[in-house]
C-alpha positions in Angstrom: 0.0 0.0 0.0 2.6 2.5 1.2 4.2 1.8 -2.8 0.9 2.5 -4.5 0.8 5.8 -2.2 4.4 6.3 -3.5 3.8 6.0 -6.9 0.8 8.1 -6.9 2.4 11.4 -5.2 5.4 10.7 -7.2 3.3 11.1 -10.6 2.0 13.7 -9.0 5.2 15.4 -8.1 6.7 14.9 -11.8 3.6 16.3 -13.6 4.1 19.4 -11.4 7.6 19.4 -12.1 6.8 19.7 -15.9 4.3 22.7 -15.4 6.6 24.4 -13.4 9.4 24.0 -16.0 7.6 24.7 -18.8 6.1 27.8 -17.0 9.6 28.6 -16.6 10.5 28.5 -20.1 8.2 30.7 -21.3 9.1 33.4 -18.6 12.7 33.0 -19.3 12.1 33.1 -23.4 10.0 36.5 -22.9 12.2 37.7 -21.1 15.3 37.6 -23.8 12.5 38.5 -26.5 12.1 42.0 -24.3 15.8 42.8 -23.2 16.0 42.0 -27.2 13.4 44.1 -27.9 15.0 47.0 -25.6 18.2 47.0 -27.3 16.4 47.4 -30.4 14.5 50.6 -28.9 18.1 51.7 -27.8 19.6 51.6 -31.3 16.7 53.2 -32.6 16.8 56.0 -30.4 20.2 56.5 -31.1 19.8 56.9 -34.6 16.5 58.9 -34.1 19.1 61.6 -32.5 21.2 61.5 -35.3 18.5 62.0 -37.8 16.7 64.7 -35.6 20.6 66.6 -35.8 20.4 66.7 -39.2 17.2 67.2 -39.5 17.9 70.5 -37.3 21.2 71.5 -39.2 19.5 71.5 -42.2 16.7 74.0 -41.2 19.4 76.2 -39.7 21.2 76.5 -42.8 18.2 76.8 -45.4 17.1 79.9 -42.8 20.4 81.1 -42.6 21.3 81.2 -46.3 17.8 81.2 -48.0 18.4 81.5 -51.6 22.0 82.1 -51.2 22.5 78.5 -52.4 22.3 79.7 -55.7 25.0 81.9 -55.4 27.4 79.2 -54.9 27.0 77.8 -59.0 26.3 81.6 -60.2 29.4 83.1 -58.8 31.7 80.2 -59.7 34.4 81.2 -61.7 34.8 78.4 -64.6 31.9 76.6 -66.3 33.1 73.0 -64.6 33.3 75.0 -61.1 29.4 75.5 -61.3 28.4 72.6 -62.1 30.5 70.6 -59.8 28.7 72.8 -57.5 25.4 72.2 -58.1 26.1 68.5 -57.9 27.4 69.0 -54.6 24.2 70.9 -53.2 22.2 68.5 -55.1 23.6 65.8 -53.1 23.9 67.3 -49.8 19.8 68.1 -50.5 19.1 64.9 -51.2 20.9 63.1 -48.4 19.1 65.7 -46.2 15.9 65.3 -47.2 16.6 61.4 -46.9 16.9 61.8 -43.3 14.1 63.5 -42.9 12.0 60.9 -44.6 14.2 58.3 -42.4 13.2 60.2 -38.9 9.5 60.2 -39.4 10.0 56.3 -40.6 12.3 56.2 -37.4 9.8 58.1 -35.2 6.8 55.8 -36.2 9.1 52.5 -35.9 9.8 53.5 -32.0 6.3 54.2 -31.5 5.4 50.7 -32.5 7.7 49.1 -30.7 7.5 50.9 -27.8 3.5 50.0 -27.8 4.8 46.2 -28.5 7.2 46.0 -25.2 4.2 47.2 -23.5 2.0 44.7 -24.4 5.4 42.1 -23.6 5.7 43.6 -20.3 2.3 42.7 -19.3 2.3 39.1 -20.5 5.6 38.8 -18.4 3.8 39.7 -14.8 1.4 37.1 -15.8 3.4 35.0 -16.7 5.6 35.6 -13.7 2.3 35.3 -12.0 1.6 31.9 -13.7 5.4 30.5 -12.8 4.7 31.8 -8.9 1.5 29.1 -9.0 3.1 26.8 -10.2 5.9 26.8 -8.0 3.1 26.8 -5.0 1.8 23.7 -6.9 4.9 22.2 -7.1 6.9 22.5 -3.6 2.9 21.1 -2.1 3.4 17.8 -4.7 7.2 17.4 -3.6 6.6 17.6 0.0 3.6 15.2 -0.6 6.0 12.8 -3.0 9.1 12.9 -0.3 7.1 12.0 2.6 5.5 8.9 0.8 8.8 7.7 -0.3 10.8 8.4 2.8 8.5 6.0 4.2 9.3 3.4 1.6 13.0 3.8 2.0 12.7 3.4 5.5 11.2 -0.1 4.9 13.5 -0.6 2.7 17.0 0.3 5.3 14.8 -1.8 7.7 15.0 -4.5 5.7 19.1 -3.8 5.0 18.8 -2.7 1.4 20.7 0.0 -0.2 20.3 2.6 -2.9 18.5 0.4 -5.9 21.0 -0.1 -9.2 19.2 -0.4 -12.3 21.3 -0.9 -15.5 24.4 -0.1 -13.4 23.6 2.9 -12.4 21.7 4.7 -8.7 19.4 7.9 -9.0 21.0 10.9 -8.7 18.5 12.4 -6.1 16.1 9.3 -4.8 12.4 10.3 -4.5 13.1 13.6 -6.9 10.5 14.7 -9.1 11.2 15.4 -12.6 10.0 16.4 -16.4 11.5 16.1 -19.7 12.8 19.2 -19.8 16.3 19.0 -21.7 16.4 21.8 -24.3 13.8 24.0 -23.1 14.8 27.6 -23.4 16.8 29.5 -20.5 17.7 32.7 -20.7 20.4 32.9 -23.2 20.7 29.3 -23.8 19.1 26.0 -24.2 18.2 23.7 -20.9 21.5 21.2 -21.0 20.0 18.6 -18.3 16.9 17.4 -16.1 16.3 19.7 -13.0 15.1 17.1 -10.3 13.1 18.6 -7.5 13.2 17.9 -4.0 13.3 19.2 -0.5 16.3 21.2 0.4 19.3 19.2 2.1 18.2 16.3 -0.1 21.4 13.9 -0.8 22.7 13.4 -4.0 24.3 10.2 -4.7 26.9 9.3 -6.9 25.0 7.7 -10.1 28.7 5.4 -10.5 31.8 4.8 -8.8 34.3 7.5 -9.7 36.5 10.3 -9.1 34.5 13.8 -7.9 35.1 17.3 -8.1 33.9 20.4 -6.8 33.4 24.3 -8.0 31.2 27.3 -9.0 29.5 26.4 -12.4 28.6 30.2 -13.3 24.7 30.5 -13.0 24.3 27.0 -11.8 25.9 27.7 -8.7 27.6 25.0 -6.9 28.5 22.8 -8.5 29.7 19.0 -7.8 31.5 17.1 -11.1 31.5 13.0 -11.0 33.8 11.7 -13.6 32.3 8.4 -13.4 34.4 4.6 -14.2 32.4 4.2 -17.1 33.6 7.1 -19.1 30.9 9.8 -18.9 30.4 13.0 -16.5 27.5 13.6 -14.2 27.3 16.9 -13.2 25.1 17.9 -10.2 24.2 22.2 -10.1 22.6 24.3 -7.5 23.9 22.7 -4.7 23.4 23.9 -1.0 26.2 21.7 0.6 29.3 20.1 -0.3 29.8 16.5 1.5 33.5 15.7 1.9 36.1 17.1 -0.5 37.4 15.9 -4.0 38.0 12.0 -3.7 37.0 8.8 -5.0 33.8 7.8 -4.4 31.9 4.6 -4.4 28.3 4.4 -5.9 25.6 5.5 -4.2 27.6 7.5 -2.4 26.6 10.8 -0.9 28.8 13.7 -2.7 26.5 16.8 -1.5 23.1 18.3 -1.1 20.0 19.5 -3.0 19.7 23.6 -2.8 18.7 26.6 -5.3 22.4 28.6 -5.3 23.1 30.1 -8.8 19.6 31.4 -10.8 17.4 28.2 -9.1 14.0 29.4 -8.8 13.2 26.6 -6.5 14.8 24.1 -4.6 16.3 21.3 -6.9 19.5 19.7 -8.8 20.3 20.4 -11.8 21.6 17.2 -13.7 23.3 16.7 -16.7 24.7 13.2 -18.4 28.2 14.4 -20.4 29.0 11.1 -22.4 32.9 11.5 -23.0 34.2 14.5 -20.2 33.2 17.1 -18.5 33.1 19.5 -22.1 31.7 16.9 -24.0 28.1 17.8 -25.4 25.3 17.1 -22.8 23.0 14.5 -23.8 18.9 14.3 -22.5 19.4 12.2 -19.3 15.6 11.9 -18.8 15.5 8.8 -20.3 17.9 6.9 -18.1 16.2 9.0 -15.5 12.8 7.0 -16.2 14.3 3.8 -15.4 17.1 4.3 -12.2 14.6 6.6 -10.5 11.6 4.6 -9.4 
């Protein structure tokens, strides 16, 4: 019974997981289509200046010299010397009145896209709104999922069992829940692994025997790096706690703990399969995930 209860929040657990994370991405992609957006306003507002200048330089000079223009080809002193001349002022006119026509083109082009990051702004408190729900949803679901499998690993230590190993391998973070979400857009990049959410303080195990690492991984906080015996990388991000220093380690072993350091919006590890070394391409983990973690 307590397996069936088990099962049941854990389902429950991973299909808030992939509402959360797809709420996330499409927070995270509005958000790069609006600072992409205001760097287009920002370049067009610089140019608008520079139109406007000329604009303004021009008007200063046509009041300044009025026809006087024409002065310039009829008081020339050879034939070739006035029409060079004219050519010039025709030229000068023409760029002119170019960026006139380019700064009401300009003007109208701001306008619209200032009306269209307006509209974007709104659609990003809701969705912000929507990704604050969702993450209400999904730390109630985890809680819910932890407690019902807490109790089945206690049966299990009872019984004098250890981490399971399925096809060689031991979940990363037992009892986590988790979504397909490998490749989903972050801000300024694509999704490189699976997070897997839990409480905070969580252990993460060793998914093989190995050699492990630790350090900063940029926005993915702290981060713990398992070159494993069977050739590929495991990388763990977001990290609260460090357990022990860089060693060997055997499988199943605990190597740190679950947190939300670096950008985490909510408590979890960020884990990523790297086939190969720790700069090899990432491949979707989420399918080995399916079969260790059950």
């Amino acid at each position: 019974m307590n397996g069936q209860r088990a099962d049941l929040a854990r389902r429950e657990a991973n299909d808030a997981a992939d509402r959360y994370t797809n709420a996330q991405s499409s927070f995270e992609e509005l958000g790069d289509k609006i600072a992409e957006l205001e760097q287009k306003i920002a370049a067009g507002e610089a140019r608008r200046q520079e139109l406007r200048e000329i604009a303004e330089r021009r008007a200063i000079v046509a009041y300044k010299t009025q026809g006087r223009d024409r002065d310039v080809i009829f008081d020339a002193q050879n034939p070739s010397e006035g029409l060079r001349s004219a050519a010039l002022l025709d030229r000068a006119s023409a760029a002119d009145n170019a960026a006139v026509a380019n700064l009401a083109a300009m003007n109208a082009q701001l306008a619209a896209q200032r009306d269209e990051l307006a509209e974007q702004n709104k659609d990003f408190n809701a969705y912000r709104q929507r990704l604050g729900d969702e993450r209400k949803l999904l730390d109630s679901k985890v809680a819910e999922a932890d407690l019902a499998v807490r109790e089945v690993a206690g049966k299990r230590a009872a019984e004098g069992l250890g981490a399971s190993v399925i096809d060689g391998l031991v979940c990363p973070v037992p009892g986590a829940a988790f979504s397909n979400d490998f490749g989903q857009p972050r801000t300024g990049h694509t999704h490189q692994g699976n997070d897997m959410f839990a409480p905070m303080g969580t252990p993460n195990l060793a998914v093989v025997s190995g050699d492990v690492t630790y350090g900063p991984g940029g926005s993915g906080g702290m981060g713990a790096y398992l070159e494993g015996d069977n050739g590929v990388t495991y990388v763990y991000y977001h990290l609260s706690e460090y357990v022990g220093g860089p060693r060997r380690v055997a499988q199943g072993e605990v190597i740190a703990k679950l947190g939300m350091t670096g950008n985490a919006g909510a408590p979890h590890t960020h884990f990523e399969t790297r086939p190969g070394g720790r700069t090899a391409t990432a491949i979707n983990p989420y399918p080995t995930l399916v079969k260790i973690c059950v």
